[in-house]
N, C-alpha and C positions, 0 to 999 in steps of 0.2 A: 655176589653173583656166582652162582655153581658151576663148573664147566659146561656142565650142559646146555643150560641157559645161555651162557658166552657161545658157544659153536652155533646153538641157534639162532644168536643175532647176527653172527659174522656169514648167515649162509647169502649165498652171491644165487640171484634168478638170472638163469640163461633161459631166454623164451626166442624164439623165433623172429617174434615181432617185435622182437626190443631192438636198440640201435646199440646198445652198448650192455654188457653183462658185468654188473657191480651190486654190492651189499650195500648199497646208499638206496635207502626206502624213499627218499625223496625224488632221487633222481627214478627209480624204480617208477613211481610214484605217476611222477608227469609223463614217463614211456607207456605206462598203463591206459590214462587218460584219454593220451592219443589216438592207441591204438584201437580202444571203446568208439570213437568218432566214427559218425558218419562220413561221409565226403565233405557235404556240405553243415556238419555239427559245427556249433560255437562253443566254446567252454571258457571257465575265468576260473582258476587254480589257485588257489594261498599255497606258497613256498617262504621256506627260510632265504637268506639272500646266499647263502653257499651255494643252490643252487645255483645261479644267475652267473656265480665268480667263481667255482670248484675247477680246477684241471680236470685230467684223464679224462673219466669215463662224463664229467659232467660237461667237459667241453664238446662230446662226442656229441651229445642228446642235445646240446643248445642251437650247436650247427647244424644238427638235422631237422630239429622243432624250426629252426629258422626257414629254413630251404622249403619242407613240404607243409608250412605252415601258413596263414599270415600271423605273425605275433607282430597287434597293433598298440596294446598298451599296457603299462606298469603302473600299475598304484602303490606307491611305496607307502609303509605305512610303520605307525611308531612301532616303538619296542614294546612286547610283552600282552600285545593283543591277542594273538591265538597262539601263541610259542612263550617257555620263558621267558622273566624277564629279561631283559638285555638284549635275546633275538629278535633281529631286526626280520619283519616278514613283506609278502608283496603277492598282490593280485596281479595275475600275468591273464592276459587277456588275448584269446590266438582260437580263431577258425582255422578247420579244417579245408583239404584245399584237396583236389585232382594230381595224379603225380604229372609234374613239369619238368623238361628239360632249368627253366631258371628259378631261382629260390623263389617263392613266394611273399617273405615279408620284405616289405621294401623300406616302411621308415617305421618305428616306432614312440609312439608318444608317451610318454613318462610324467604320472603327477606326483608331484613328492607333497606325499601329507603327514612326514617323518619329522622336519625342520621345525625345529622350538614346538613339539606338539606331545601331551603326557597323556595318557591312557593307562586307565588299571582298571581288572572286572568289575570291583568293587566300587572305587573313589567313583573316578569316571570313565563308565564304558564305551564302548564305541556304539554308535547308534545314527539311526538314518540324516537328524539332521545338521551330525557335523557331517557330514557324505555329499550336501547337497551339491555345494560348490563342485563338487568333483562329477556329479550325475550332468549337471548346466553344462560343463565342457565338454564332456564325454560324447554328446553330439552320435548314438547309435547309429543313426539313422541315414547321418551324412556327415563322416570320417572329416571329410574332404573339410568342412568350417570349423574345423577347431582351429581354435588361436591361441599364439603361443604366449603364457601373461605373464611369463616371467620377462624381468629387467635386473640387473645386476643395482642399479640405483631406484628407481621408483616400486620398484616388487619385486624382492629378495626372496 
């Protein structure tokens, strides 16, 4: 990498409407997102999981996506489906909301389809009908009946 090239990835976007000013294109990334929303827009994001777990700047963005957000769900998903192998990635699922004195996401629901599951573009890709299971609970329409199916002994 040439210096030049290196200065260019390290440049930090200070915009207005971001919450936090970092050279993390990810967290960048979901500030952008945001900021594109209508009031009432819905959007579903693929991030790395450093997102979700980074300090500093990425703690800043998660508290404020929490607060003027609803973020109602995480689809976690194997490694190596939209990011190299090994990174682990996740569908973050969060409408836009009116600014409020209180946060707006209040619980959110989490499906892990990470657990004992292998994907590669090639062997085997990711495609709608391993997804079903995850579309049946996902329940759009009415948040409110999803059911929780995990059990630490009958459904691990």
């Amino acid at each position: 990498m040439t210096k030049a090239n290196k200065k260019k990835d390290d440049l930090t976007y200070n915009r207005q409407d971001f919450w936090a000013t970092t050279s993390n294109k990810q967290l960048n990334f979901v500030q952008h997102i945001r900021s594109m929303l209508k009031t009432t827009g819905m959007t579903a994001v693929v991030l790395p999981d450093n997102v979700l777990f980074e300090g500093g700047a990425g703690e800043t963005v998660r508290k404020k996506l929490l607060e003027t957000t609803d973020l109602h769900t995480i689809l976690r998903l194997p490694t190596g489906i939209f990011y190299a192998q090994g990174v682990k990635a996740n569908v973050v699922f969060f409408d836009n909301k009116p600014a409020s004195k209180n946060p707006w996401s209040k619980e959110i629901w989490v499906y892990d389809y990470r657990t004992n599951i292998h994907h590669t573009l090639k062997k085997n890709p990711l495609n709608i009908e391993v997804l079903k299971d995850f579309i049946a609970c996902y329940k759009p329409d009415n948040r409110n009946k999803r059911k929780e199916t995990y059990h630490a002994e009958t459904n691990p």
